[in-house]
DSSP file (Angstrom, degrees, kcal/mol; ACC not computed):
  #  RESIDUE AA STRUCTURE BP1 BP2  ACC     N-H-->O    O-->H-N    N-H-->O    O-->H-N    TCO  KAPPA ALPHA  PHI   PSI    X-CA   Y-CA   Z-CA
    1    1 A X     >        0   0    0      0, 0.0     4,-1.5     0, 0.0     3,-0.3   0.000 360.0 360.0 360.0 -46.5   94.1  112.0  150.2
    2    2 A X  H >>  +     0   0    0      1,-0.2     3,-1.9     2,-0.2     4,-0.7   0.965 360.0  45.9 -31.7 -76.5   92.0  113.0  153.6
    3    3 A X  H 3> S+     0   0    0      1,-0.3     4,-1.3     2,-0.3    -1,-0.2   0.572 103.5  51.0 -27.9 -62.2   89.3  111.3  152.5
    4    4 A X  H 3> S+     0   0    0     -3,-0.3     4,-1.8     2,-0.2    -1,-0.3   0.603 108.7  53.6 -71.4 -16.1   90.3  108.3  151.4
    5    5 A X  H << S+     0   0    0     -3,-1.9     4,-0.4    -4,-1.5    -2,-0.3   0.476 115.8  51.8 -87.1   9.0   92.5  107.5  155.0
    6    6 A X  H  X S+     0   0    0     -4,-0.7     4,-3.2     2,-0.1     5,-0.2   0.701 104.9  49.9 -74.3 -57.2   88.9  108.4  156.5
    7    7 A X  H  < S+     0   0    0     -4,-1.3     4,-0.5    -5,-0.3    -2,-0.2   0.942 116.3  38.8 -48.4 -58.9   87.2  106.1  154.4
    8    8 A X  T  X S+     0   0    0     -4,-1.8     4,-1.1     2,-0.2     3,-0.4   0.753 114.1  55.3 -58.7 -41.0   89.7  102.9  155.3
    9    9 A X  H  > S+     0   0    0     -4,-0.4     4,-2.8     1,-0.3     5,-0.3   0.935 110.4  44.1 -69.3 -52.8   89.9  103.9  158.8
   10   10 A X  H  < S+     0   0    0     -4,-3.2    -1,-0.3     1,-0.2    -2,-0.2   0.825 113.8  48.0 -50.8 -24.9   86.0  103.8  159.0
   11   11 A X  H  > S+     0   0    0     -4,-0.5     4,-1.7    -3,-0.4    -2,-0.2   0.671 115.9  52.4-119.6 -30.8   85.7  100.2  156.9
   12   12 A X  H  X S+     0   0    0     -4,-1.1     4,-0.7     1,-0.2    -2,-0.2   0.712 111.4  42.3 -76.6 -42.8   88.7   99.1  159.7
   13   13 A X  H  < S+     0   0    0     -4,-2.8    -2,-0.2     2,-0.1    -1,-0.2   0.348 113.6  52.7 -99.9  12.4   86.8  100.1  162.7
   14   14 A X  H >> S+     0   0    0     -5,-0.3     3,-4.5     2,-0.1     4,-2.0   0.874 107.5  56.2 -79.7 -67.0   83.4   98.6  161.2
   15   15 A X  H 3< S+     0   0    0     -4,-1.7    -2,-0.1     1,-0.3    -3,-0.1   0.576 103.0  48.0  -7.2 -69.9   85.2   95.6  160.8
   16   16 A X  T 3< S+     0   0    0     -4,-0.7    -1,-0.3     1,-0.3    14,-0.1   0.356 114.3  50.9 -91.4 -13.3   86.4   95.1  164.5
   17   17 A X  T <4 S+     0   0    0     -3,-4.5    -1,-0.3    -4,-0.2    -2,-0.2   0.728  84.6 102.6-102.0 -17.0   82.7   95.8  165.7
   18   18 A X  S  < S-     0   0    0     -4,-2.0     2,-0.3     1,-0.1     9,-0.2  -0.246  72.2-124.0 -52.1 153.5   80.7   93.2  163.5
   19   19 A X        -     0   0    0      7,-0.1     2,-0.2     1,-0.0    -1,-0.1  -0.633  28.6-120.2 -94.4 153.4   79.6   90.2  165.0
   20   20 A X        -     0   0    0     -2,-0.3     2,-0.1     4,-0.1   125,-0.1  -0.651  15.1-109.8 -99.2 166.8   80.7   86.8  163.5
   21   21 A X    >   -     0   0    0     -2,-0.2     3,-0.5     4,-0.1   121,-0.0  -0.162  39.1-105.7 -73.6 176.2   79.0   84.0  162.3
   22   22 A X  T 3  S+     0   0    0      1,-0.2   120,-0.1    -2,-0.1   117,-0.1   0.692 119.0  44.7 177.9 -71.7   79.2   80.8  164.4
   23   23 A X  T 3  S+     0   0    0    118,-0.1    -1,-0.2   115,-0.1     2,-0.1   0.321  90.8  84.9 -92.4  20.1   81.4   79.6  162.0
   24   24 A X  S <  S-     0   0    0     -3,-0.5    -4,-0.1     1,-0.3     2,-0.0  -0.197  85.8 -92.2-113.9 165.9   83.9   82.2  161.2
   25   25 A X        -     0   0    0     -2,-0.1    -1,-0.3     1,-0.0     2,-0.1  -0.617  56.9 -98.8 -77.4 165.7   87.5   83.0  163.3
   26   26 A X        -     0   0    0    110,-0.1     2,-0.1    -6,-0.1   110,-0.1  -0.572  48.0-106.7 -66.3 157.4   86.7   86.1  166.2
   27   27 A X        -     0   0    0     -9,-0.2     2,-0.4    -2,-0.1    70,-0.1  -0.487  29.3 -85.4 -86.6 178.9   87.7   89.3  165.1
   28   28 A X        -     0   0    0     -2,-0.1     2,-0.1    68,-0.1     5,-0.1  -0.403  55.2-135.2 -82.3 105.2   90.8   91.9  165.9
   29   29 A X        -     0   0    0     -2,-0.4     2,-0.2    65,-0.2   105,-0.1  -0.672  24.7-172.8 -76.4 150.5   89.1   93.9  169.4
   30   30 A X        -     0   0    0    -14,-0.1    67,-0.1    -2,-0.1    66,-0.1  -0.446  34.7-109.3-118.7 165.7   89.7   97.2  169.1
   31   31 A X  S    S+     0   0    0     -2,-0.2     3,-0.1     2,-0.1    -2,-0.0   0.242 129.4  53.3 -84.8   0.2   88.9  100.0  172.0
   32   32 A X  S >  S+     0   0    0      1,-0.1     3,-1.7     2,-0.1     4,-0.2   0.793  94.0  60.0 -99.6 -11.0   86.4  100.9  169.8
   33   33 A X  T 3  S+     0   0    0      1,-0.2    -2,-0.1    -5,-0.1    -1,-0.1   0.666 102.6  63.3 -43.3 -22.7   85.1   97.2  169.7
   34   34 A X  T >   +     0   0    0      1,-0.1     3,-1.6     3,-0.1    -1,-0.2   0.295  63.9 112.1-106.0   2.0   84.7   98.1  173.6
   35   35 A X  T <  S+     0   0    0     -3,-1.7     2,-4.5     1,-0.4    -2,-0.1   0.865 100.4  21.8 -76.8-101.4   81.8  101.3  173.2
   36   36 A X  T 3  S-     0   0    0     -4,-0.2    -1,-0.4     1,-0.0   111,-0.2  -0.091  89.8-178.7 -87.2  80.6   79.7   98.7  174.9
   37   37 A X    <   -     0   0    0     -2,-4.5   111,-0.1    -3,-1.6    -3,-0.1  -0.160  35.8 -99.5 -71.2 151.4   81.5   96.2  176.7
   38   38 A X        -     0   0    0    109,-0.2     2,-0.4     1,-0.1   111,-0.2  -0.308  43.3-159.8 -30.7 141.3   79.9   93.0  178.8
   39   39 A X    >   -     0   0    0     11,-0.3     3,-0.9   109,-0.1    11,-0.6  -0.994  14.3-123.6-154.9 143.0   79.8   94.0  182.6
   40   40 A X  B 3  S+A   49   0A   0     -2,-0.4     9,-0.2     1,-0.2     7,-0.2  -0.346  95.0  31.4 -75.0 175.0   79.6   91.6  185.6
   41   41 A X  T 3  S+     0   0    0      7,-1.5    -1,-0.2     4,-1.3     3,-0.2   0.309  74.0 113.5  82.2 -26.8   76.7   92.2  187.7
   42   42 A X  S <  S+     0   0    0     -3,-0.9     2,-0.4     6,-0.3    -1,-0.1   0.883  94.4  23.0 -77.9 -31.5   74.1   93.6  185.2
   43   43 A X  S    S-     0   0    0      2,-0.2     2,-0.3     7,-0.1    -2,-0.2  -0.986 122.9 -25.3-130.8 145.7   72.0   90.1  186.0
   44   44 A X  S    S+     0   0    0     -2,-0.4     2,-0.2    -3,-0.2    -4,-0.0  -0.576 109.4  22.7  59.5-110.9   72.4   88.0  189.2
   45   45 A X  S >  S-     0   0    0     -2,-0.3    -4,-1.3     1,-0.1     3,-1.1  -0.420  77.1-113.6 -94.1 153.8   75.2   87.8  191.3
   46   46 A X  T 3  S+     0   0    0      1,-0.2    -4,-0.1    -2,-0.2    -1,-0.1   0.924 119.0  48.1 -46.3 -52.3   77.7   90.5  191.4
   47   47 A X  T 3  S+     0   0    0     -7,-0.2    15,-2.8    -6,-0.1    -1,-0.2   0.324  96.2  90.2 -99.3  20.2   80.0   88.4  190.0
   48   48 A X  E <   - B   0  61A   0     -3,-1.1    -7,-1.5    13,-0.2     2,-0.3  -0.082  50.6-155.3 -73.2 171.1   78.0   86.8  187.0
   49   49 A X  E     -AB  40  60A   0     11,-0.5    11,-0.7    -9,-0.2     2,-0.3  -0.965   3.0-156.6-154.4 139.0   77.6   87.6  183.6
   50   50 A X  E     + B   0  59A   0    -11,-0.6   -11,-0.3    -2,-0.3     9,-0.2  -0.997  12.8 168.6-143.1 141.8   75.0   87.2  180.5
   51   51 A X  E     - B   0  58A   0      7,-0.9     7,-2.3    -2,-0.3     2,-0.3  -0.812   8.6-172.8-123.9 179.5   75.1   87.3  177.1
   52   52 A X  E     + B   0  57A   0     -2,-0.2     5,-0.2     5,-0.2     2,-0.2  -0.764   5.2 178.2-173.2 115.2   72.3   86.2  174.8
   53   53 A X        -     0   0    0      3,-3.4     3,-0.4    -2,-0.3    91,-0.0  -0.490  52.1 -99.6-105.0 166.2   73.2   86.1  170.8
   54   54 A X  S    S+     0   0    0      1,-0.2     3,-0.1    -2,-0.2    -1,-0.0   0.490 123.3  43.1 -73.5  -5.0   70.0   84.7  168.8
   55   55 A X  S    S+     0   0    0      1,-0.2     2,-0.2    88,-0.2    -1,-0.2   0.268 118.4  26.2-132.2  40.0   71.5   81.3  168.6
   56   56 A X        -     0   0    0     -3,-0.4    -3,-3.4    86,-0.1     2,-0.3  -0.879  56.6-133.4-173.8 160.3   73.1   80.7  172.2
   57   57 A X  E     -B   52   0A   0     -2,-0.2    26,-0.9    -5,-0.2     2,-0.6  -0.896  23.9-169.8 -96.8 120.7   72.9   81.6  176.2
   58   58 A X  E     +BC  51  82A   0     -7,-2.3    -7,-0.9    -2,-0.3     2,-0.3  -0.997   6.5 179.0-119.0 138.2   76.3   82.4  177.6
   59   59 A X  E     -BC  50  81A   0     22,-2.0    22,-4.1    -2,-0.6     2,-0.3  -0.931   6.7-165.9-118.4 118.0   76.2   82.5  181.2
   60   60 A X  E     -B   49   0A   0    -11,-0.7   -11,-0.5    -2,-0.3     2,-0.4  -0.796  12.6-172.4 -54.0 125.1   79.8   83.4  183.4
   61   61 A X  E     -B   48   0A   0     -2,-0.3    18,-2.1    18,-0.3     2,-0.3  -0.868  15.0-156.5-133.9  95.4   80.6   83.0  186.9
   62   62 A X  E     -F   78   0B   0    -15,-2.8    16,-0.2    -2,-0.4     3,-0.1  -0.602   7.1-171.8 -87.8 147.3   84.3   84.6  188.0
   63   63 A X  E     -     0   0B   0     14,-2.5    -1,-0.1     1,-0.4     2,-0.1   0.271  24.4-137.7-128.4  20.8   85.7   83.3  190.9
   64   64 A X  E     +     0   0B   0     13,-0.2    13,-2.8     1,-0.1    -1,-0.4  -0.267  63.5 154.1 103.5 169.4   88.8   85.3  191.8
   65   65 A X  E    S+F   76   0B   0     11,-0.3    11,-0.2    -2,-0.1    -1,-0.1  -0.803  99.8  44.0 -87.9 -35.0   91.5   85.2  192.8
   66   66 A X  S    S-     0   0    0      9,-2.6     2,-0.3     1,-0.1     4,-0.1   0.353 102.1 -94.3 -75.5-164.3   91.8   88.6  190.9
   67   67 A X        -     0   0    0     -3,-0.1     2,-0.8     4,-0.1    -1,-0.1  -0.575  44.3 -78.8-113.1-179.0   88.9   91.0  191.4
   68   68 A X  S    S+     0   0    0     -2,-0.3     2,-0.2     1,-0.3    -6,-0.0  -0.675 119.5  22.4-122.6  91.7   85.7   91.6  189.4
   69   69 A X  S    S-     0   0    0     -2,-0.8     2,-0.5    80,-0.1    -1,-0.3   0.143 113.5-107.8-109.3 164.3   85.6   93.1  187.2
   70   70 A X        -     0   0    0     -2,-0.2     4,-0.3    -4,-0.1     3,-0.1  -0.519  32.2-168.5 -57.2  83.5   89.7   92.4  186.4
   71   71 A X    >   -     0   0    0     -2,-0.5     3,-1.5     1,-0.3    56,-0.3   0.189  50.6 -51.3 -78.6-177.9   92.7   95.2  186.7
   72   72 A X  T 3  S+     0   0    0      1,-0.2    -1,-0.3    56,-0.1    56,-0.2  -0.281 122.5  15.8 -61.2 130.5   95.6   94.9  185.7
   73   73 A X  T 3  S+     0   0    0     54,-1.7     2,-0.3     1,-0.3    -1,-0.2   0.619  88.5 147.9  85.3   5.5   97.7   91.8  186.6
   74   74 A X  E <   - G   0 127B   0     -3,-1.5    53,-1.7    53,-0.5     2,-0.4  -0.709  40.9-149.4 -82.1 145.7   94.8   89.8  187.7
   75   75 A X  E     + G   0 126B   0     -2,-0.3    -9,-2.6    51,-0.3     2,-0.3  -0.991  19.8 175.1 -65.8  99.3   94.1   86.2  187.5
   76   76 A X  E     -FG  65 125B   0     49,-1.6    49,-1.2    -2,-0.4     2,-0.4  -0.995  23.4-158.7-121.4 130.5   90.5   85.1  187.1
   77   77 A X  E     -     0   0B   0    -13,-2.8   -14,-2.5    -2,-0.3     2,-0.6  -0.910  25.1-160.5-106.4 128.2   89.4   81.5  186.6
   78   78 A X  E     -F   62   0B   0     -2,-0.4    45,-2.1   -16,-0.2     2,-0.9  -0.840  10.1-146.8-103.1 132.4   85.7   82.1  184.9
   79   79 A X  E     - D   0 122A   0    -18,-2.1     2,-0.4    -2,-0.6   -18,-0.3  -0.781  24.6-161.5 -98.7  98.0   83.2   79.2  185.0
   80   80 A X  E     - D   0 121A   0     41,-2.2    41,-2.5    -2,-0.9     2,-0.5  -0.603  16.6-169.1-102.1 125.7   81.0   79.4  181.6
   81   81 A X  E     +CD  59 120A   0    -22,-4.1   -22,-2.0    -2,-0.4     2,-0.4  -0.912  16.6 170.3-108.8 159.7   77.9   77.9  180.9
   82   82 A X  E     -CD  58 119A   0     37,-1.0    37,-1.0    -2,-0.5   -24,-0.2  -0.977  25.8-129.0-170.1 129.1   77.0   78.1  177.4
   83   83 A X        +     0   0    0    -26,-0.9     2,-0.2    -2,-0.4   -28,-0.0  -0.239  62.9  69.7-105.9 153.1   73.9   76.4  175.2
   84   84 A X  S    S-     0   0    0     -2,-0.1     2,-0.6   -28,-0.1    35,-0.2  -0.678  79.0 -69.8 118.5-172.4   74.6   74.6  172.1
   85   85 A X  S    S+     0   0    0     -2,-0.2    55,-0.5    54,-0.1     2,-0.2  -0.841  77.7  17.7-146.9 130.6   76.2   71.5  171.0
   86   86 A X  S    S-     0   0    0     -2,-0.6    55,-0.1    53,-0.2     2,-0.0  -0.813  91.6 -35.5 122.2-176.6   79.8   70.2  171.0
   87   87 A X        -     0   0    0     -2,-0.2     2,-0.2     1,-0.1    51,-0.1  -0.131  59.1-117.0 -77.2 174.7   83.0   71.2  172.6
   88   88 A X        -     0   0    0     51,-0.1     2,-0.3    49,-0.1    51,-0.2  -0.684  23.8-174.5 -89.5 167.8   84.0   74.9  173.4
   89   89 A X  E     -H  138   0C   0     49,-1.1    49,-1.4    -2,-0.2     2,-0.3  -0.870   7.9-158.4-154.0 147.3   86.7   76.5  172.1
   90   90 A X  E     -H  137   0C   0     -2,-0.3     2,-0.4    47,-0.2    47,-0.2  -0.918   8.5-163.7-129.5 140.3   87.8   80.1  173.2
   91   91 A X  E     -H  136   0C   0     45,-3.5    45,-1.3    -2,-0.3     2,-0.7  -0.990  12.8-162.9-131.5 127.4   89.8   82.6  171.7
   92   92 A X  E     -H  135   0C   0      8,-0.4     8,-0.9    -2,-0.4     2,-0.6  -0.727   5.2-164.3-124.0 126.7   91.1   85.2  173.8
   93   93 A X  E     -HI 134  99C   0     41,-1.3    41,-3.1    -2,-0.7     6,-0.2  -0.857  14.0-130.5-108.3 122.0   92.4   88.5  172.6
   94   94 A X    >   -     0   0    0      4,-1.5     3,-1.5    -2,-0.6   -65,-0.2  -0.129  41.4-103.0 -64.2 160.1   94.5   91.5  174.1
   95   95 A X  T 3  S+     0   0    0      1,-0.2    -1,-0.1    34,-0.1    38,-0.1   0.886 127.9  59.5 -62.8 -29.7   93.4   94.9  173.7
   96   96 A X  T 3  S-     0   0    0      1,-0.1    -1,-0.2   -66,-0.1   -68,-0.1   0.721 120.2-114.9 -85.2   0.6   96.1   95.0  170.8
   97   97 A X    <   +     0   0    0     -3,-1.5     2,-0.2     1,-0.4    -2,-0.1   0.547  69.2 141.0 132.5  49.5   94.1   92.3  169.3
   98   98 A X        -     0   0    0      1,-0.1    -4,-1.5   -70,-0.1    -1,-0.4  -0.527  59.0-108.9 -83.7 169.1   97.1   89.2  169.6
   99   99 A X  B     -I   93   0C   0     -6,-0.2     2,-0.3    -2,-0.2    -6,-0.2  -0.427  41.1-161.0 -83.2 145.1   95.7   85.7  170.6
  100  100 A X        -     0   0    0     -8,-0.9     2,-0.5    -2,-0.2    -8,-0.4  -0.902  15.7-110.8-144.2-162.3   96.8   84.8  174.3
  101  101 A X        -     0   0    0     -2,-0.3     2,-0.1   -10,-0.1   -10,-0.1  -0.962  29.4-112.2-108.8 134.2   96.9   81.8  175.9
  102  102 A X        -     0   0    0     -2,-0.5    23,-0.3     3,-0.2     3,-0.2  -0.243  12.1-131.5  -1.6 128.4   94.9   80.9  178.3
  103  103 A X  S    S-     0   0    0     21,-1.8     2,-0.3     1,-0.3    22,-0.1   0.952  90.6 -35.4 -98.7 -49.5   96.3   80.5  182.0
  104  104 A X  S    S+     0   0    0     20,-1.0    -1,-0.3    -3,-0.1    20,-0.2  -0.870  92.3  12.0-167.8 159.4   94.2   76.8  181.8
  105  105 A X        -     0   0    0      1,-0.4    -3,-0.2    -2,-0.3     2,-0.1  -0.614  21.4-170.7 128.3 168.7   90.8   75.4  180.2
  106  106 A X        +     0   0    0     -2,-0.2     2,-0.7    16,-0.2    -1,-0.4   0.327  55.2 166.8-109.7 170.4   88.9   75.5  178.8
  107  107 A X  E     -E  122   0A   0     15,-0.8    15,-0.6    -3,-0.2    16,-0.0  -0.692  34.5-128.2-146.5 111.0   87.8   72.2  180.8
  108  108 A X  E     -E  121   0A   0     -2,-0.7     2,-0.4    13,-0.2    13,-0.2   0.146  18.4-146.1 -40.9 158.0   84.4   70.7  180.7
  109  109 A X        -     0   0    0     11,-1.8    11,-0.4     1,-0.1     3,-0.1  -0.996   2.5-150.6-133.5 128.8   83.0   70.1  184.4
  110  110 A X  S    S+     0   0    0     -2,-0.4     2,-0.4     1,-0.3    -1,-0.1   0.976  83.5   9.2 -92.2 -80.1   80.5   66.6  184.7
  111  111 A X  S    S+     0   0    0      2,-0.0    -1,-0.3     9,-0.0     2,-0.2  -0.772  70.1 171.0-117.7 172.1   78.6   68.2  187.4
  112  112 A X        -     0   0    0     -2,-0.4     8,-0.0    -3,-0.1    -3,-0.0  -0.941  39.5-131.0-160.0 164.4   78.2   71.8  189.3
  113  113 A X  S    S+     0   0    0     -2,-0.2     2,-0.4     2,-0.0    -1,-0.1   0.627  86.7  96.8 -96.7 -11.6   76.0   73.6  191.9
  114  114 A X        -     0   0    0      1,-0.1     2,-0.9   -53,-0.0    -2,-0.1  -0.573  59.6-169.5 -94.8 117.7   75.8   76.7  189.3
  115  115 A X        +     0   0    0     -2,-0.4     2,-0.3   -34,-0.0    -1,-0.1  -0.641  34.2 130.3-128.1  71.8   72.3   76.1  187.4
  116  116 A X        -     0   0    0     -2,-0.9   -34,-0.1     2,-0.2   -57,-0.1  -0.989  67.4 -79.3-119.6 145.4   72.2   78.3  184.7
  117  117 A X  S    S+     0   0    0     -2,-0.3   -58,-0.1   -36,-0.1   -34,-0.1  -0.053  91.2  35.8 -73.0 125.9   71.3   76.8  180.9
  118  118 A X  S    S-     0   0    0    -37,-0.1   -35,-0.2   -60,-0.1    -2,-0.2  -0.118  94.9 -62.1 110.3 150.8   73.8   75.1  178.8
  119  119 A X  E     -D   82   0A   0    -37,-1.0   -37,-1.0   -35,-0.2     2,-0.6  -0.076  59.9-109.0 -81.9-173.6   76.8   72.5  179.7
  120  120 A X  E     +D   81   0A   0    -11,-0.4   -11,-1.8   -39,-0.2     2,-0.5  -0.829  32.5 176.9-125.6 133.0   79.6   73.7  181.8
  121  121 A X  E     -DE  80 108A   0    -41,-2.5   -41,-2.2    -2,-0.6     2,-0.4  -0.940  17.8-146.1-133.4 143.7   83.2   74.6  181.4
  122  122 A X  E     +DE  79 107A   0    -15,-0.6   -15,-0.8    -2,-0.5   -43,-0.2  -0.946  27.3 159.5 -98.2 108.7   86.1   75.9  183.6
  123  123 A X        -     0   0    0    -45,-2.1     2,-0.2    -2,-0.4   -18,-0.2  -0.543  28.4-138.0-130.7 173.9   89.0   78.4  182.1
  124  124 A X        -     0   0    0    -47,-0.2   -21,-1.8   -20,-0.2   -20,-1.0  -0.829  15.0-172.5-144.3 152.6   91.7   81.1  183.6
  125  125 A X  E     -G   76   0B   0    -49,-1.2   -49,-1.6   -23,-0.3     2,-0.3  -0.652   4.2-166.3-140.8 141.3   92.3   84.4  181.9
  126  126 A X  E     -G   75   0B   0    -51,-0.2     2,-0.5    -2,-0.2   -51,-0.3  -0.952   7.7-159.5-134.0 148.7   95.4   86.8  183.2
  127  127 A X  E     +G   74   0B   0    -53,-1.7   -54,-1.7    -2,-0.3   -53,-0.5  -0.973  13.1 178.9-130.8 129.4   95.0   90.3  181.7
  128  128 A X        +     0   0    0     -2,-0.5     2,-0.4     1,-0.2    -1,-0.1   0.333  64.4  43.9-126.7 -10.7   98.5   91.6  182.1
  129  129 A X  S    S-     0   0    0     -3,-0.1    -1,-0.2   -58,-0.1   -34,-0.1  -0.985  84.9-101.1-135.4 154.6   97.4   94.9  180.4
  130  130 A X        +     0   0    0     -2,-0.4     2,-0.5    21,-0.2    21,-0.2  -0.201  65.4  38.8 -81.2 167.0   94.7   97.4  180.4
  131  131 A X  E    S- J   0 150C   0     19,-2.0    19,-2.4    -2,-0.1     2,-0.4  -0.882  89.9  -2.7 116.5-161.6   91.9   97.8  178.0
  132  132 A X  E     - J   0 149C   0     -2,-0.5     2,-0.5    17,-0.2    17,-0.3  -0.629  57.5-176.4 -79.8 113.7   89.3   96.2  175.8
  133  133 A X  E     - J   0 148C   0     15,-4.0    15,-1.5    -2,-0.4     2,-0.4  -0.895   6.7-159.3-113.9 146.7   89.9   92.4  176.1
  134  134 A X  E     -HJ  93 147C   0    -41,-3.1   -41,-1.3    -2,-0.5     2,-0.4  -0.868   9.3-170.8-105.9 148.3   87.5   89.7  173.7
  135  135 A X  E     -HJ  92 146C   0     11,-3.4    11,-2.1    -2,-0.4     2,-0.4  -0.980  11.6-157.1-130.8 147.0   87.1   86.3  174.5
  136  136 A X  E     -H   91   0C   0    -45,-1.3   -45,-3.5    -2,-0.4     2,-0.3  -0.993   9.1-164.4-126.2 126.5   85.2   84.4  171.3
  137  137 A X  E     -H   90   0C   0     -2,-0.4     7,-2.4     7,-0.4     2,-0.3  -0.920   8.0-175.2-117.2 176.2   83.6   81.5  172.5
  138  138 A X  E     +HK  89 143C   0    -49,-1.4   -49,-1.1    -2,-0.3     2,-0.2  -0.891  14.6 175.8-146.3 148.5   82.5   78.9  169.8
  139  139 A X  E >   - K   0 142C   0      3,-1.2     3,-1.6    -2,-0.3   -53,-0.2  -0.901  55.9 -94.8-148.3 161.0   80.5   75.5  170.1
  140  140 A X  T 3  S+     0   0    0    -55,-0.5   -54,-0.1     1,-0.3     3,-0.1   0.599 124.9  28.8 -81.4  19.8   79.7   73.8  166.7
  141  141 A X  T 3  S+     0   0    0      1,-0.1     2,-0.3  -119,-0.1    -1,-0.3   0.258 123.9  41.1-127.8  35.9   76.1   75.4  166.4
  142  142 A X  E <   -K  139   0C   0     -3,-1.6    -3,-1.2  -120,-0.1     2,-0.6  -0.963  51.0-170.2-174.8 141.3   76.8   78.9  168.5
  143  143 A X  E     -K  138   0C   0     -2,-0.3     2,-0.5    -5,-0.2    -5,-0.2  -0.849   4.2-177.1-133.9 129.5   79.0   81.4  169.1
  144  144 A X        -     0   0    0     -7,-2.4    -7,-0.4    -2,-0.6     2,-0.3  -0.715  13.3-151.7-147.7 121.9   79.4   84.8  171.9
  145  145 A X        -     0   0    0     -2,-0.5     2,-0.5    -9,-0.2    -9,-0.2  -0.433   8.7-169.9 -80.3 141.4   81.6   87.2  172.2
  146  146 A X  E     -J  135   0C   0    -11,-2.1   -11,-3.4    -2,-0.3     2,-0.4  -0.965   6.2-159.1-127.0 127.6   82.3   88.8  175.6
  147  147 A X  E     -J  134   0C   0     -2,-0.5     2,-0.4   -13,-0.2   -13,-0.2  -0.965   2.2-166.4-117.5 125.5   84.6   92.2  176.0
  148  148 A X  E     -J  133   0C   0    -15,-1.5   -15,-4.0    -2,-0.4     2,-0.7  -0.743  10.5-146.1 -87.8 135.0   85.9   92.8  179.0
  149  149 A X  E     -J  132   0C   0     -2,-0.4     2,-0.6   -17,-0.3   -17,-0.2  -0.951  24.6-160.9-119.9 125.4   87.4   96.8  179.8
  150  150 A X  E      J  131   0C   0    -19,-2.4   -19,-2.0    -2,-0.7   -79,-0.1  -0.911 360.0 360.0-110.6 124.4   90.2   96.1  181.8
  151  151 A X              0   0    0     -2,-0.6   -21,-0.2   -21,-0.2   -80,-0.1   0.667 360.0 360.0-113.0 360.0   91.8   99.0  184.2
């Protein structure tokens, strides 16, 4: 009986770390989904962010109010630029891995001073609990997931 709730538990947390296809829904974050989460700061401005899948560029710029990276009860409106073609759509997930809403966005922006690759969109995120949060963003030829560890 050991064995087999070992087996399913493993094949559960595999799941939650696999990356999706492009065209596929995000998956259910986990904290273990979070073993290497996204961190602002690791290129450019303190309060940038990059990812970089083999078919898209995601670039992030938060701009407060809350702080960076977000605690609990923060408010951040993130400015994403992000390669590929079509509109975005984001799906943002709680550490317990429900959908949440967005506070607003995401909302395409015609021009910006922020020159990073890829068109440009403006959202807010409120993280009202701590942990591993996902955001899936999607365009119709690209997709990247970002986790945010929230304290």
């Amino acid at each position: 009986m050991f064995t087999r709730t070992v087996v399913v538990l493993v094949c559960v947390l595999g799941a939650g770390c696999s990356s999706p296809a492009p065209y596929r829904s995000a998956p259910v974050s986990t904290t273990a989904a979070c073993v290497a989460p996204n961190r602002f700061g690791a290129v450019g401005a303190p309060n940038e962010i990059h990812v970089a899948t083999p078919d898209a560029q995601l670039w992030g710029l938060a701009l407060g109010p809350g702080h960076v990276p977000p605690r609990v009860g923060d408010e951040l409106k993130i400015v994403w630029r992000m390669t590929g073609t079509g509109p975005l759509s984001i799906v943002f997930r709680a550490p317990d891995g429900r959908v949440r809403p967005l506070v607003f966005g995401p909302e395409r922006h015609g021009s910006s001073s922020y020159h990073r690759p890829g068109d440009e969109w403006g959202t807010g995120f409120r993280f009202p609990a701590r942990g591993c949060w996902h955001i899936h963003l999607a365009r119709n030829d690209a997709a990247v997931d970002v986790r945010l560890v929230v304290s």
